[in-house]
N, C-alpha and C positions, 0 to 999 in steps of 0.2 A: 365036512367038505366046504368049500367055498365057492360060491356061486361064478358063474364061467364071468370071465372079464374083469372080475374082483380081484384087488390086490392085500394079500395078506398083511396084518401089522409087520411080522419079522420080515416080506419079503419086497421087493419094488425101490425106488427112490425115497429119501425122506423130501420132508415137504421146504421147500425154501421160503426163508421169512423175511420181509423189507418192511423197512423203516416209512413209513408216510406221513407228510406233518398237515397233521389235523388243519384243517382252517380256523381263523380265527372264530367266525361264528361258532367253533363248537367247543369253545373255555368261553365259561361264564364271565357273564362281565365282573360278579364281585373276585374271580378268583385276577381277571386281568388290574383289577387295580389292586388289589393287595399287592400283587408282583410289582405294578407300578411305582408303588410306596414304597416295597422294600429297596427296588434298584436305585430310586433319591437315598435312602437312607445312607445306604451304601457309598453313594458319593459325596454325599457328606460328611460322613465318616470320613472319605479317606480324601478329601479336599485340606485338610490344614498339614497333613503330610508331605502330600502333594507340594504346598505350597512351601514348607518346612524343604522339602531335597531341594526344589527350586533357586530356593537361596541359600543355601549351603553351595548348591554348583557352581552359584553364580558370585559367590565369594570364594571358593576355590580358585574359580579360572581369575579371578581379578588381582588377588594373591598371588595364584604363577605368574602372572604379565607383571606385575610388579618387584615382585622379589626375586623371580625364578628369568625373565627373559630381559634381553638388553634394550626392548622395546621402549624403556621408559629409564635408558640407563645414562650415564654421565657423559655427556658431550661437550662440557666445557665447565674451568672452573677458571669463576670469575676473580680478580685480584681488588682489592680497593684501599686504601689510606697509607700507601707504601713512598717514603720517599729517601729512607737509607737502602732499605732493602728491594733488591728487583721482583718483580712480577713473578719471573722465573724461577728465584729464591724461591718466593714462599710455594709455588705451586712446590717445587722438587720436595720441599719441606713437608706439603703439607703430605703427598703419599698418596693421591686418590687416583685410582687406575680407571683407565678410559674406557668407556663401555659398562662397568659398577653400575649394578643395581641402586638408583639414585636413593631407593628406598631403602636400602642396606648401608649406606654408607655411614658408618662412625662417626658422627659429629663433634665428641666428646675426644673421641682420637686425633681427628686432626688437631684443636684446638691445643693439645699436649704437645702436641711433636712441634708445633709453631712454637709452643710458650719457649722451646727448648735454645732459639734464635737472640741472642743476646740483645738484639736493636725491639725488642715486640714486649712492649707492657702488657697488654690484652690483644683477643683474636677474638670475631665470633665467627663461627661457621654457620652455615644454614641451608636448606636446599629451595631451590626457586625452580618448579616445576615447568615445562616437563626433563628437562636435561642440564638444571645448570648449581655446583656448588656456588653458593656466594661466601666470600672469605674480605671478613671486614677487621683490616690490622691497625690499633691503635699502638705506633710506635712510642718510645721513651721519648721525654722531654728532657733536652740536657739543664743542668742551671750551674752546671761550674766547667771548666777544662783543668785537664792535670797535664801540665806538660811532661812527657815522658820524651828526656833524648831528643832528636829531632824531630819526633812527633806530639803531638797533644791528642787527651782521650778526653773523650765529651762523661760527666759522669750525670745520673739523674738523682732526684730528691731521695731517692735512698742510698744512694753510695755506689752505684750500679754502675762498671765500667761498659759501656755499651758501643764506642765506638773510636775507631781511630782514624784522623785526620790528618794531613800532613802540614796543612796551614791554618796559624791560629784562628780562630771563628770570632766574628767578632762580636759583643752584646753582653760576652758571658764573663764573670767573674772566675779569674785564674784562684784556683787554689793548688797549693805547691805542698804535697806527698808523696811517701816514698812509694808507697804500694795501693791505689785507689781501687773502693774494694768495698762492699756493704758489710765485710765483716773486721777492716779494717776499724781501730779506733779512732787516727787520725784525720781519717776520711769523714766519721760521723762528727768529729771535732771539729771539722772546717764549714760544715754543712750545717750543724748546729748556729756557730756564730754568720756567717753569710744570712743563716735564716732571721735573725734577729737585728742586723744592721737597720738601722734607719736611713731611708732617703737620702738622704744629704751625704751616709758615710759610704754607700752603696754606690752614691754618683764618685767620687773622689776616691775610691780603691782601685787599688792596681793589681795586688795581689794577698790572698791569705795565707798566709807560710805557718804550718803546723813543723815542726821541731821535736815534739814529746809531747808526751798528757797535757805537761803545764807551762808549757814555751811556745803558745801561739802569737804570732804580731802579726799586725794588718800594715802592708807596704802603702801610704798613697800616691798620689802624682803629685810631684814636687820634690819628694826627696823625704817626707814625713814618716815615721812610724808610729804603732801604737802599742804596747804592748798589753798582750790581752790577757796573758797567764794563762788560765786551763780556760775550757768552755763553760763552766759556771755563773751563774750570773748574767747572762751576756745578756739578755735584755737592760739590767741593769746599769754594764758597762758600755751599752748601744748609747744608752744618754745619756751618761757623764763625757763619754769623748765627744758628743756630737754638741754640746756644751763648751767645751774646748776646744773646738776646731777654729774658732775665733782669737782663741789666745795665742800668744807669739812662741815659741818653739818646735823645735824639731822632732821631739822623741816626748809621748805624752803616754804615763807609766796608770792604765787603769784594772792591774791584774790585779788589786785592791780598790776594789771602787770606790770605800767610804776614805780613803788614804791616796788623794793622787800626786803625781808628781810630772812636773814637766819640765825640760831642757832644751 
C-alpha cells in the first residue's frame, strides 16, 4: 500500500522539466576562457572567407554594372581626323549600338568594318570612359589623279583608287591609266617613276602617261616629252633627263639611259 496523499510511480502527472541558464558565476572561469579562445579561433578561421565572398560579391556586382547594365553603356561615339568621309559615315560604319555595354564593345570589330571604307588607311578605336567610343580615322593621302572621263580619282602611294572628284585637285601629279588600281601594273608603273623624279622634273610635269609595261612618257609643260620605256631604272633615267632638260629639243628618248637621244 502506499501511504495516504502519496502518489504512485505509475499513477498522478509526470513531473515537468525547464531549462534554466545557470549564472555565469557558476562555469568556472578556466572553462569560460577556453570557450573564449575557441570562439576567436573560430573567427579567425572563418575571417579570410569571409573576406574571400566579400570580394567575389563585390566583383560580381561590378561585372554586372559593367558588362550586364546600360549604367556604364555607349552614349556617344566620338568621330576625329575625317575630311573626305563624314562623321556620320564613319559612325553608320562603325556599327556601335547606343546603350552597348561600353565594356563589351568590339574594338578590334569596329576597326574592321571602317578598314572596309575605301578613303581610311588606318582607324583606332578606343573607349574613353564613362560613355564615349573615341574613333580616330587616319584617311589615304592622295600623290597622283587618274583622270577617268569627266572625272578624276585621287590614287594614294599604293595604287589605291580611294576617291572621286569632279574638278581636277590641284598640287598633284596627273598620271594617265586605263584602270587605277593597287593590282594594276600600270598604276604601280606610274607610281614607281613619279616616286623617283627629281625636283626639278617633278616641278615641270604635267602628266605621266603609262601606254604598256614599256611605253611610258613623261608630258611636260611646254610641249616637251620624255620617253621613259618601262619603270626600270628610273632612278637612273630621273638623272640623265634632269641633265638634259637644259639641252635644246623636244622629245628626249631615255628608255635606254646609257644610249640617249634627243630631237
Amino acid at each position: 500500500m502506499t501511504a495516504p496523499g502519496s502518489r504512485g510511480a505509475g499513477s498522478g502527472r509526470a513531473r515537468r522539466w525547464r531549462l534554466v541558464r545557470a549564472d555565469s558565476d557558476a562555469v568556472p572561469a578556466s572553462v569560460r576562457r577556453f570557450m573564449a579562445r575557441a570562439r576567436r579561433r573560430r573567427v579567425r578561421a572563418a575571417m579570410p572567407w569571409a573576406t574571400v565572398g566579400v570580394v567575389v560579391a563585390v566583383i560580381g556586382l561590378a561585372t554586372w554594372i559593367v558588362y550586364g547594365t546600360g549604367l556604364l553603356g555607349v552614349r556617344e561615339v566620338r568621330v576625329s581626323g575625317t575630311e573626305i568621309l563624314s562623321v556620320e559615315q564613319v559612325r553608320e560604319a562603325a556599327g556601335v549600338r547606343d546603350g552597348a555595354a561600353l565594356a563589351g564593345v568590339d574594338l578590334s570589330s569596329i576597326e574592321d568594318r571602317l578598314a572596309t571604307l575605301a578613303p581610311v588607311d588606318h582607324v583606332i578605336a578606343s573607349r574613353d570612359w564613362p560613355g564615349t567610343i573615341a574613333i580616330d580615322v587616319v584617311e589615304r593621302t592622295p600623290v597622283a589623279v587618274v583622270p577617268q572621263g569627266q572625272w578624276f580619282v585621287l590614287v594614294d602611294r599604293h595604287g589605291v583608287a580611294f576617291h572621286t572628284v569632279a574638278a581636277m585637285p590641284g598640287g598633284l601629279p596627273v598620271a594617265r591609266v586605263a584602270k587605277p588600281g593597287p593590282d594594276d601594273a600600270d598604276t604601280r608603273s606610274a607610281l614607281d617613276v613619279l616616286t623617283a623624279l627629281s625636283p626639278q622634273l617633278a616641278k615641270q610635269l604635267s602628266a605621266v602617261v603609262v601606254k604598256g609595261p614599256a611605253e611610258i612618257e613623261l608630258e611636260l609643260r611646254g610641249g616637251r616629252l620624255i620617253v621613259w620605256g618601262d619603270s626600270s631604272q628610273s632612278d637612273t633615267k630621273s638623272q640623265v633627263a634632269t641633265a638634259l632638260l637644259r639641252k635644246k629639243g623636244d622629245r628626249i628618248d631615255v628608255s635606254a639611259p646609257e644610249v640617249v637621244t634627243i630631237r
